[in-house]
C-alpha positions, 0 to 999 in steps of 0.5 A, spaced: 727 394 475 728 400 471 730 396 466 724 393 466 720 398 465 724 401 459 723 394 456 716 394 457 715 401 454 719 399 448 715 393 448 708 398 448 712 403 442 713 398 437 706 395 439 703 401 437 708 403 431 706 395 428 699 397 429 700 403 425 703 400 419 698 394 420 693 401 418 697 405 413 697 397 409 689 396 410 688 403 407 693 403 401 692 396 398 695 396 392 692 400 386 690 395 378 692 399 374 693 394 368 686 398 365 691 404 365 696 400 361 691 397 357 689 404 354 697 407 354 697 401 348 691 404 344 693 411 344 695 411 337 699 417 336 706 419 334 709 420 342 715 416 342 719 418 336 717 426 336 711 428 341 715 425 347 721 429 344 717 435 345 715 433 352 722 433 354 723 440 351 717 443 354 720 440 362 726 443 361 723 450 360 719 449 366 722 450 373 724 442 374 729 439 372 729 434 367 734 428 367 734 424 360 739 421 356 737 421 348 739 413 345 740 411 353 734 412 357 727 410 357 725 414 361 725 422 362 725 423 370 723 430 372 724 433 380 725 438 383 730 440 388 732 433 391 727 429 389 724 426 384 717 427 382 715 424 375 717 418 370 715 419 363 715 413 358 718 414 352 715 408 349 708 410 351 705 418 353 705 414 360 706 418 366 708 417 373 708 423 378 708 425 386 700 427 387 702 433 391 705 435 383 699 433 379 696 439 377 701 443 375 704 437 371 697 436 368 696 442 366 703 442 362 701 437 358 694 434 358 692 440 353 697 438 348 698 431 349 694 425 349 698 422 356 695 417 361 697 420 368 698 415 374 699 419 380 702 416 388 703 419 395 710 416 393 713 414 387 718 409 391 712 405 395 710 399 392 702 400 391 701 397 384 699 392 381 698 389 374 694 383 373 698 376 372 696 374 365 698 382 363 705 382 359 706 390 356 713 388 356 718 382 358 719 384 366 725 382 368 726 376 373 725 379 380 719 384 378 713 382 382 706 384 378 703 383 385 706 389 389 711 394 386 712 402 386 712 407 381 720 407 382 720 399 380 717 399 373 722 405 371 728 401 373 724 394 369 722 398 364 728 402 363 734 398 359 736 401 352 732 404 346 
């Protein structure tokens, strides 16, 4: 009898727990940012041979740290103690940051810098999309435009220079 009712009470937890998802993927559908993209291509500017470079010295004065290996990465990564708050393009002033940084991280380089900034409650949540006939780049196999996170875009994006 005991084990019963442990059973059924386990039963209404993970009932309740689904529900709660069920919530949370109604309320976050994936977010378009093929517009951002589209206008991070248009921003003529010198960023990926010289104001990208600046931008890495800028981060490395601030309080984050920055990880950024010149001629390997595409990608400066920035965080603060144990996680990472930020991916910066190389290839285009595109930024990917944690909401909860966004205006510090604004206000270091939205002055200086003509940058397109996307911001997410989690950069590892898949919770962008891109339209199916938008090609910035060759994604590798396995990338799905349809749902993917701040995270996978750095990781597809990011083979040698």
């Amino acid at each position: 009898m005991d084990n019963q009712l442990t059973l059924s009470m386990y039963i209404e937890i993970l009932k309740e727990q689904f529900m709660e998802l069920r919530e949370i993927n109604k309320t976050n559908a994936n977010i378009n940012i093929t517009d951002e993209l589209e206008s991070v291509m248009k921003i003529n500017s010198e960023w990926s041979y010289l104001l990208f470079f600046e931008c890495v010295e800028l981060f490395e004065k601030s309080r984050f740290c920055v990880s950024y290996w010149k001629d390997e990465d595409n990608w400066m990564t920035l965080s603060d103690e144990s996680n990472i708050i930020a991916y910066i393009w190389r290839g285009y002033p595109l930024i990917f940051l944690d909401e909860k940084f966004i205006t510090v991280v604004k206000n270091m380089v939205s002055d200086k810098y003509d940058s397109v900034l996307i911001s997410a409650p989690n950069l590892a949540r898949n919770i962008f999309k891109i339209d199916g006939d938008f090609n910035l780049i060759d994604f590798d196999l396995g990338f799905n435009k349809k749902s993917f996170s701040a995270e996978d875009f750095w990781y597809h994006t990011n083979d040698s220079v």
